[in-house]
Structures are given as structure tokens and as C-alpha cells.
C-alpha positions as CSV (number, residue, x, y, z in Angstrom):
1,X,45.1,-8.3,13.5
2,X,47.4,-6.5,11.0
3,X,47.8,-6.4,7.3
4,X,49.2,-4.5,4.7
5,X,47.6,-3.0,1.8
6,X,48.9,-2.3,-2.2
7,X,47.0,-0.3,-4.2
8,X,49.2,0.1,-7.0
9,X,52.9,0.1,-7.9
10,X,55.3,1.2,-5.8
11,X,59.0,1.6,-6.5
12,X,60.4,-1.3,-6.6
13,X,63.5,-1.1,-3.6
14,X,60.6,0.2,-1.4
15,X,58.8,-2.2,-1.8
16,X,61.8,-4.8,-0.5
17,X,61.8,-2.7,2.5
18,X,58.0,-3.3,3.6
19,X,57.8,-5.9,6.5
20,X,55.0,-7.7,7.1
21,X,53.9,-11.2,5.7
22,X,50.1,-10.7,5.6
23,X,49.4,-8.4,2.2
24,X,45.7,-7.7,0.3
25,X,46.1,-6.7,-3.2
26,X,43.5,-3.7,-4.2
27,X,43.1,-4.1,-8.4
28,X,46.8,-3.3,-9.8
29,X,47.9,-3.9,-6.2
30,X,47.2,-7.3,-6.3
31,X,48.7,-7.6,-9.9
32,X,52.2,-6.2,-8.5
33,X,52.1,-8.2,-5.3
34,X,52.0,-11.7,-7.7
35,X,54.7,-10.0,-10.3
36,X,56.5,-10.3,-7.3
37,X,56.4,-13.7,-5.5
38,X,53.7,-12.2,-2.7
39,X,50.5,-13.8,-3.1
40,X,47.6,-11.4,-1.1
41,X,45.0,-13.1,1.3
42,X,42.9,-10.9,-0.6
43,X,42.4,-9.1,-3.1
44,X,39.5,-6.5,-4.4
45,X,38.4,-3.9,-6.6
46,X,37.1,-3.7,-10.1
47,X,40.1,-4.4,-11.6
48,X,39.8,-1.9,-14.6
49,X,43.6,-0.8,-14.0
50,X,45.2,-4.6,-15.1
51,X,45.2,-5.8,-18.3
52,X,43.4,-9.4,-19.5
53,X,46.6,-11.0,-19.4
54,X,47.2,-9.5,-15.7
55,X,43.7,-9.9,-14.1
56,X,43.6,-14.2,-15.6
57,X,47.2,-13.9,-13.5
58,X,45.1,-12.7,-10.3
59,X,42.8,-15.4,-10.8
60,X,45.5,-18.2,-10.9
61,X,46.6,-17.2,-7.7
62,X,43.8,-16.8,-5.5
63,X,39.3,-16.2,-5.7
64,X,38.5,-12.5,-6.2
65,X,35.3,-11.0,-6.7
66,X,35.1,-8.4,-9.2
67,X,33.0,-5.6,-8.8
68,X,31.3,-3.4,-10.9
69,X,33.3,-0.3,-12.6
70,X,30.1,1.7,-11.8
71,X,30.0,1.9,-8.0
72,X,29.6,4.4,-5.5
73,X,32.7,3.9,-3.7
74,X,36.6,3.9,-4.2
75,X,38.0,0.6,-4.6
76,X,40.1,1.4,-1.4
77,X,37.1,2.5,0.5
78,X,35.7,-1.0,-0.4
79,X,39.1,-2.6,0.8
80,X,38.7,-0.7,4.0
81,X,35.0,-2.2,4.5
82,X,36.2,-5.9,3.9
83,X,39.2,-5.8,6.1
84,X,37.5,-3.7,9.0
85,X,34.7,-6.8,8.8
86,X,36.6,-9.1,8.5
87,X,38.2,-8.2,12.0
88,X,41.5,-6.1,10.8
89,X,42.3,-2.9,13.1
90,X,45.9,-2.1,12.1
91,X,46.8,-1.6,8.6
92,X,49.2,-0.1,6.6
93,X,48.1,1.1,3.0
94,X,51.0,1.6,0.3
95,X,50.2,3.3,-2.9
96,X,47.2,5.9,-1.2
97,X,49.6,8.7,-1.8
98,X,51.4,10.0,-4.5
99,X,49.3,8.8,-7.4
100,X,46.1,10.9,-8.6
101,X,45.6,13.9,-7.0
102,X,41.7,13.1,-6.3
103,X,42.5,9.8,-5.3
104,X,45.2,10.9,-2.6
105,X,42.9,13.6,-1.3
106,X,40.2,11.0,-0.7
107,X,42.1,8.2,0.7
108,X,43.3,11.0,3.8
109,X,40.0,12.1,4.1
110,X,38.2,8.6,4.7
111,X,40.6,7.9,7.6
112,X,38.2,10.8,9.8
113,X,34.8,8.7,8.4
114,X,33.4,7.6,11.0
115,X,33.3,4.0,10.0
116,X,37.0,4.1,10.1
117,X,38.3,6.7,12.8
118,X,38.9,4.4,15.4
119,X,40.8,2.0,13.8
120,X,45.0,2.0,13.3
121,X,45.1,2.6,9.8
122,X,48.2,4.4,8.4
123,X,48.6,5.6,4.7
124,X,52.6,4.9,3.8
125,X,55.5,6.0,1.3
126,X,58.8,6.8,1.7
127,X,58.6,10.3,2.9
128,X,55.4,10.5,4.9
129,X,53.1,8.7,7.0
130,X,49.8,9.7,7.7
131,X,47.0,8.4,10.2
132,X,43.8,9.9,12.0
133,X,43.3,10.5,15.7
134,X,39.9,10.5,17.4
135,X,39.4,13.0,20.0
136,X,40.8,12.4,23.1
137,X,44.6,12.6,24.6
138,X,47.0,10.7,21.7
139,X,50.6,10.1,22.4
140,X,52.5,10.0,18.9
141,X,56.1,8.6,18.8
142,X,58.0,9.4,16.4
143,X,58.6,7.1,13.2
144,X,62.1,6.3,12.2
145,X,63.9,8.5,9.6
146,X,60.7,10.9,10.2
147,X,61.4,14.7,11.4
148,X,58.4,17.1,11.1
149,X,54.8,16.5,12.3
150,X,52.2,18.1,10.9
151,X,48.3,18.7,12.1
152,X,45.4,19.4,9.6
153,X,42.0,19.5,11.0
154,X,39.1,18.4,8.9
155,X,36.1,19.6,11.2
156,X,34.9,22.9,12.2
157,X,35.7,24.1,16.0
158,X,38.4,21.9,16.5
159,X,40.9,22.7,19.3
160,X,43.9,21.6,20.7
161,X,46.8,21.4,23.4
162,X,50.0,20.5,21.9
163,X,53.0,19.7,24.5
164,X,56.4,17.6,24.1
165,X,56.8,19.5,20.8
166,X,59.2,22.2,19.1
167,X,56.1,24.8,18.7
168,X,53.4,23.8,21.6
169,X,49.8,24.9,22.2
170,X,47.1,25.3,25.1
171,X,43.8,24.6,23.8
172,X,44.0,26.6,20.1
173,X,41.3,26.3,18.2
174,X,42.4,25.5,14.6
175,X,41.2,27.1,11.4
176,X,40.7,24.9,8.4
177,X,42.6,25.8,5.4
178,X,45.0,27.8,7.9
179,X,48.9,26.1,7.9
180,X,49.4,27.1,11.5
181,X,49.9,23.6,12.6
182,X,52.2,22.6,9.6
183,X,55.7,21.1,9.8
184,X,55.8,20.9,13.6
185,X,59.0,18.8,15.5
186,X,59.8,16.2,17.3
187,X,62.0,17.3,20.5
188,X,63.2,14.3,20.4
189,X,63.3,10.1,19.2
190,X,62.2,9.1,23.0
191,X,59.7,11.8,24.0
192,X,56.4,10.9,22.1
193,X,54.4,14.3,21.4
194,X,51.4,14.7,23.0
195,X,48.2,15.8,21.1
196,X,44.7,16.5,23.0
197,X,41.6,17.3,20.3
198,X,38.3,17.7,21.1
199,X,37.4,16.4,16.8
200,X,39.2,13.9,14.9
201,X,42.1,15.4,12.5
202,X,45.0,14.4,10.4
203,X,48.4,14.0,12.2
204,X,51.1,13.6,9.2
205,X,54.7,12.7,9.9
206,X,57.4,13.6,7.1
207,X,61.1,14.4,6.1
208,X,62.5,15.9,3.0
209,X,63.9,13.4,1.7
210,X,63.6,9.5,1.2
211,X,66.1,7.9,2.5
């Protein structure tokens, strides 16, 4: 099953652009998806980004649980928890990149946990899209209105053959905090690139410029 996520406000004409009629709110997220005329399946969080007025707005629309402010977890980990139990194995996430620094940084990471690494979940804006690969032989097509695609492991002693690529590679081991594998090409829109890893990693597809 698919859904899509919001985790906070996005710009607006993006937003319009978004298909998919399933949506889960995640706190502010599910405030922006009722401002405008989406009501989520679900929605979760502590809700300590919405105002009174905003959060008794949630609550008209559909049952939330509220949980505690003090929590070990991210309310987007927690949204990742309820979706992946509740049977969902692709979804798309809006608003994981581009906002706090810590936050963004986070959200990547938790798509290599292992609770989550072999599930389709892709983190969205209008410049980049970025997903996790387990190890194994991955064919990655390229996304419309996306050009470069980048690589950045996460885990010691990774290695990998890149092929159907501008720059390609025969079983390179990759150094974290290296930007070897950065800004990478497509050849082309009908050759999917072909990426062999022996650990998950980070593949990140991108352009310069929204369009």
C-alpha cells in the first residue's frame, strides 16, 4: 500500500502538484493538509508545532492520539512505526527536507535503520529525492526533471560497482565523509543506473533548480 506523508508546510503550488489521494498528517502536517481541503487517514505526533485554535481544527476532522512532548523519538520516526504496522511499504514524505538542519539530517539517516531499510520510502521536495537501498543489485531509473545522482554511504566498508552511469565503478570501496560519489549522471531517461552495494547507503537524485 502507498501513502503520502506532510510533516509541515510546504509551498503552496508544490503542494498542488503532489498526486496521490491517501495523505497522513504528522503534527503541523496534518494542520496544513485540513487548511487545505485534504483530510489525512491519519495523523500523529505531539502536536507542539499547531496552535489551540489549529490542533481543536485537527480534532474536528478526524481521532488523533497525542503523544507526549517528552519522548524518545522524532514525531516522523513514530509516523514511520504506525504506517510500517499498519501494512504501508511505499511512501513518500514531504516536508523531511529543507526545515531544521537536525531534523533533515535525521529523517535521511532513519531510512538505513534497520526497521525501515527494506521498505520504499522516499523523502521529497522540489529539487531532490532521496531513498535507501539495501544491499544487493538496485536498478534506479531516473525521476522526471531529475539530472544528477548522488551516493553517500553511512556504514563502514561499504563497496560498490556502479555501471549505466556518467562516472562508473568496479567494486570501490567508499569512504564516509569522502564526496567521491557526489553528483553522479544519468546516461540517459531510459537506461536505469545500476548500483551493486554490499551495505545499505543513500542514493539521492537532484537538479539545480525547481522547476
Amino acid at each position: 500500500m502507498k501513502v503520502n506523508v506532510l510533516l509541515r508546510k510546504i509551498k503552496k503550488d508544490y503542494f498542488k502538484t503532489i498526486e496521490g489521494s491517501k495523505w497522513v498528517g504528522v503534527d503541523y502536517g496534518a494542520y496544513y493538509l485540513i487548511k487545505h481541503g485534504v483530510t489525512p487517514i491519519y495523523a500523529f505526533g505531539d502536536f507542539d508545532s499547531v496552535t489551540k485554535k489549529e490542533l481543536e481544527k485537527i480534532k474536528d476532522a478526524l481521532e488523533i492520539d497525542i503523544v507526549p512532548h517528552k519522548k524518545d523519538f522524532t514525531d516522523f520516526e513514530l509516523s514511520l512505526y504506525q504506517l510500517v504496522k499498519k501494512g504501508y511499504r511505499d511512501i513518500d514524505v514531504y516536508g523531511a527536507l529543507g526545515g531544521r538542519l537536525d531534523h533533515e539530517i535525521a529523517n535521511i539517516q532513519a531510512l538505513v535503520h534497520k526497521d525501515f531499510v527494506d521498505y520504499d520510502i522516499s523523502l521529497l521536495n522540489e529539487k531532490n529525492i532521496v531513498v535507501s537501498i539495501d544491499n544487493g543489485r538496485h536498478e534506479i531509473t531516473q525521476a522526471d526533471g531529475m539530472h544528477y545522482v548522488s551516493i553517500i554511504p553511512m556504514f563502514e566498508g561499504t563497496r560498490i560497482t556502479l555501471s549505466d552511469l556518467e562516472y562508473e565503478a568496479d567494486d570501490l570501496e567508499l569512504e564516509i565523509g569522502k564526496t567521491l560519489t557526489v553528483s553522479n549522471a544519468f546516461i540517459d531517461k531510459q537506461t536505469p543506473a545500476i548500483i551493486e552495494t554490499n551495505k545499505p547507503l543513500i542514493v539521492i537524485q537532484s537538479r539545480d533548480k525547481a522547476e
